[in-house]
DRENLUM-554123 format. One record per residue: x negated, y negated, z negated of N, C-alpha, C in turn; residue in one letter. Coordinates in steps of 0.2 Angstrom, whole numbers, padded with zeros to 4 digits, always signed. Layout:
# DRENLUM-554123
XYZXYZXYZA ...
END
This chain:
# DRENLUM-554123
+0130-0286+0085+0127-0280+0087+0121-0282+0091X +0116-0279+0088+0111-0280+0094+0106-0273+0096X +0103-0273+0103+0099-0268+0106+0093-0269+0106X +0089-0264+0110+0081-0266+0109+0080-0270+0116X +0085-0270+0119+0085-0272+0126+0089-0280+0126X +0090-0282+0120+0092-0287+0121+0088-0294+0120X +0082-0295+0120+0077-0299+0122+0074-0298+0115X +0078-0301+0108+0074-0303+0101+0070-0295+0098X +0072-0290+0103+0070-0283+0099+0060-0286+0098X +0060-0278+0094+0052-0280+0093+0048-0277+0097X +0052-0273+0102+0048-0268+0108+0046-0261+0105X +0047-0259+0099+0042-0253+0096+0049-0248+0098X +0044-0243+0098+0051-0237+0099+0051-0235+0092X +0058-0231+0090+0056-0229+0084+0054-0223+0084X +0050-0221+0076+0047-0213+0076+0048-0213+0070X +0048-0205+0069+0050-0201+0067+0041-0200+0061X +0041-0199+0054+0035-0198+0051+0037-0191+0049X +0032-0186+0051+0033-0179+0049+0027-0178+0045X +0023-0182+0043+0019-0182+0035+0023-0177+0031X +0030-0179+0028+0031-0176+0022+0034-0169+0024X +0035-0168+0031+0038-0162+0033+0031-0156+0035X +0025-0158+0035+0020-0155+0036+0020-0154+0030X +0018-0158+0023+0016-0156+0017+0021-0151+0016X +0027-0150+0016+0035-0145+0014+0030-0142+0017X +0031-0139+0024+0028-0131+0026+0020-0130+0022X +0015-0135+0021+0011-0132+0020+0013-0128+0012X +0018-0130+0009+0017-0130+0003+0021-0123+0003X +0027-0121+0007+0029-0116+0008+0025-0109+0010X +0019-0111+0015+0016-0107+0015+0010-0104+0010X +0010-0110+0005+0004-0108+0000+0008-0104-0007X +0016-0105-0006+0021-0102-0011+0021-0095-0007X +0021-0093-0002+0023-0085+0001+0016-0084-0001X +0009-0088+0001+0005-0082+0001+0005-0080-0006X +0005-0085-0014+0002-0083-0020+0009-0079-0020X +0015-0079-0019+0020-0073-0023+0019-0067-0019X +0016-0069-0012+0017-0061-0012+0014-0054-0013X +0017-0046-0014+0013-0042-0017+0010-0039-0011X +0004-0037-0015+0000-0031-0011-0003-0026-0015X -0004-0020-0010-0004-0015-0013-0011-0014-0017X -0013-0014-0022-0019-0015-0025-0021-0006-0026X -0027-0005-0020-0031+0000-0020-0037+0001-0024X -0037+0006-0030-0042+0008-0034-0048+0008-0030X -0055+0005-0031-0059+0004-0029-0064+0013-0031X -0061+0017-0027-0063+0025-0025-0064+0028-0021X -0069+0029-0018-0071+0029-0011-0070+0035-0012X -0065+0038-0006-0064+0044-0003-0066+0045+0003X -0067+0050+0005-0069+0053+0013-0064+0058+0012X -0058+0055+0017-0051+0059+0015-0054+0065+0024X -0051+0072+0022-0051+0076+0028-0046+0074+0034X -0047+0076+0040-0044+0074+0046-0041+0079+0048X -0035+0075+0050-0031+0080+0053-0027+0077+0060X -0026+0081+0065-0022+0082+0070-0017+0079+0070X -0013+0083+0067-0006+0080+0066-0003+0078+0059X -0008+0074+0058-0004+0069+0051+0001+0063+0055X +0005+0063+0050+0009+0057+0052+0009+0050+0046X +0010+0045+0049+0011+0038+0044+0017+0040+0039X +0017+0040+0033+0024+0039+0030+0021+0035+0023X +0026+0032+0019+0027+0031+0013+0029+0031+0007X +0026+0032+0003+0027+0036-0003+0031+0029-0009X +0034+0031-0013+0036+0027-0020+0036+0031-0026X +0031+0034-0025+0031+0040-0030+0027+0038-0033X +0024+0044-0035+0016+0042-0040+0011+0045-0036X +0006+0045-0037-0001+0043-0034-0008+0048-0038X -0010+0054-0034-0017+0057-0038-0021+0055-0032X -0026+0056-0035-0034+0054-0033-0039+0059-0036X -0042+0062-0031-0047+0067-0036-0054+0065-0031X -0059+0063-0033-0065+0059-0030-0070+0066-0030X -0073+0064-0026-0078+0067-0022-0084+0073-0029X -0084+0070-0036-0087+0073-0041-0079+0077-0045X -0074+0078-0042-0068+0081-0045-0063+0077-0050X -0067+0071-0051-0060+0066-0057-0055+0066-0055X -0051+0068-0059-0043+0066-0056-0042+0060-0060X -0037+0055-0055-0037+0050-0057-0028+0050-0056X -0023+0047-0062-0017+0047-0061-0014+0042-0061X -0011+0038-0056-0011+0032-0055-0015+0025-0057X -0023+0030-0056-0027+0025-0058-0030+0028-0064X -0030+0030-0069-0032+0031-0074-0035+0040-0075X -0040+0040-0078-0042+0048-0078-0038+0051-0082X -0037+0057-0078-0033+0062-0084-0036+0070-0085X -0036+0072-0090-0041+0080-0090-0036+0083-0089X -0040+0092-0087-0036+0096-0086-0032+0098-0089X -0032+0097-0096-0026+0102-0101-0021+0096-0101X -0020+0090-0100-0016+0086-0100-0011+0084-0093X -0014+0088-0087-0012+0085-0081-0004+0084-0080X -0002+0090-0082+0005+0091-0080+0008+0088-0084X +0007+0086-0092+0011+0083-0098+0010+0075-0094X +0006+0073-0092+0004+0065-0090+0009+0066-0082X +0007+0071-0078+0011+0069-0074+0019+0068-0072X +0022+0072-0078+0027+0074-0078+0031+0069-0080X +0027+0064-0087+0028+0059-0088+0027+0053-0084X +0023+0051-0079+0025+0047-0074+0030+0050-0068X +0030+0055-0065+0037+0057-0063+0043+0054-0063X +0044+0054-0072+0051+0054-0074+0050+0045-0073X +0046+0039-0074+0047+0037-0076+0046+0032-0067X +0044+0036-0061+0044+0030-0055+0052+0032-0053X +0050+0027-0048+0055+0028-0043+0060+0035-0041X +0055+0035-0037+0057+0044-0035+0053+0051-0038X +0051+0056-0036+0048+0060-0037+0041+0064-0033X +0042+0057-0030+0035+0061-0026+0030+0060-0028X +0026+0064-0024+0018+0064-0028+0014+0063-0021X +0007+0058-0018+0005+0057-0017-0001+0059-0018X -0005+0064-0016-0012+0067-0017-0017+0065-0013X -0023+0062-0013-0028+0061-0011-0034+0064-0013X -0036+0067-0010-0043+0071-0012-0049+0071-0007X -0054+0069-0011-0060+0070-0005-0061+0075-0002X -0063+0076+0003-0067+0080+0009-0070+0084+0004X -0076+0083+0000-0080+0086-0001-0077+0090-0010X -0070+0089-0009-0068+0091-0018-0067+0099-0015X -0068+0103-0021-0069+0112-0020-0061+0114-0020X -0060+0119-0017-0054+0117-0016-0049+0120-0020X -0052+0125-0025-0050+0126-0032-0047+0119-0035X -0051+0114-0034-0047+0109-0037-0043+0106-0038X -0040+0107-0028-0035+0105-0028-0027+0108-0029X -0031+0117-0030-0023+0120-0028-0022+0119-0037X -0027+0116-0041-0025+0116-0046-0023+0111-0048X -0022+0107-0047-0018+0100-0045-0009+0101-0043X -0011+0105-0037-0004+0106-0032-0001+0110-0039X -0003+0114-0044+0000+0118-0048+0002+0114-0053X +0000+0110-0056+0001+0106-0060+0007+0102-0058X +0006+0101-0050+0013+0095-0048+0019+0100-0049X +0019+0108-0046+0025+0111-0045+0026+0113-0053X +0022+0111-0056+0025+0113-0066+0028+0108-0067X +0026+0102-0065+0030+0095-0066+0037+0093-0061X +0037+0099-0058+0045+0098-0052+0044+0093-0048X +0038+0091-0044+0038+0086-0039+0042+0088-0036X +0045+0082-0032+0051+0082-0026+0048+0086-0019X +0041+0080-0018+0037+0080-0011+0030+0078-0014X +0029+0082-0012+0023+0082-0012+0018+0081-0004X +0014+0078-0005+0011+0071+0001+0003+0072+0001X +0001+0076+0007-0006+0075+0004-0010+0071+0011X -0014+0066+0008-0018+0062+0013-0022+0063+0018X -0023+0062+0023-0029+0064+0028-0028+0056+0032X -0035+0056+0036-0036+0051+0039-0035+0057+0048X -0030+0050+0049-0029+0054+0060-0032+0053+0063X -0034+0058+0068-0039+0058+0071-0036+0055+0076X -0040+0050+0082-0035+0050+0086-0035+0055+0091X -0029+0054+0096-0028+0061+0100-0035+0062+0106X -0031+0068+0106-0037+0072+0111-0037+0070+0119X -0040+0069+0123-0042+0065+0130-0042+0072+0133X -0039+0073+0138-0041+0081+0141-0042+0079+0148X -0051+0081+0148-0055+0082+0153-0052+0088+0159X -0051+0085+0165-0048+0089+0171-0053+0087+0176X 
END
């Protein structure tokens, strides 16, 4: 049996190569980033109205969009007014849950939207969720 301490050693200390352990992490971190999902936001620029007291919450429902020229868009895709409720009611049935998630710009008339909102309550939305951007709070000068 012999020690490093006992004259013939070759003096190196031993080490440890973490080459192949660097490659592992980098390769686990290029697998999380390409599997993982994000949320892909239709490229529709809204100027959503502001509110006070909106809160953060999350939806799994489905998703309208009515842009700043009145499109409605249902999960993406346009849908016309005689059709809104048969298309909505059909993705309804077929998410998750029942909610409905409305985004409307700022500047849509707002005929637009209660006819929208009517279209969701003929389709029996669960919750209905509509978007605003929050202000932040108010500073009160004393």
């Amino acid at each position: 049996m012999r020690f490093d301490g006992d004259g013939e050693g070759t003096g190196r200390s031993p080490m440890v190569n973490v080459t192949p352990l660097i490659d592992a992490l980098f390769l686990l971190l290029i697998f999380f980033m390409v599997s993982s999902t994000f949320r892909d936001l239709p490229g529709i620029p809204l100027d959503l109205p502001e509110a006070k007291t909106g809160e953060a919450t999350r939806s799994a429902g489905v998703e309208i969009r009515i842009d700043r020229e009145g499109v409605v868009r249902l999960e993406g895709r346009i849908v016309g007014a005689g059709d809104l409720a048969e298309r909505l009611g059909a993705a309804l049935d077929a998410a998750d849950s029942r909610d409905l998630m409305l985004r409307a710009d700022r500047g849509v008339p707002y005929g637009e939207v209660v006819r929208v909102m009517d279209a969701a309550r003929e389709s029996r939305v669960g919750k209905l969720v509509v978007a605003t951007e929050n202000l932040p709070p108010a500073t009160e000068n004393r």
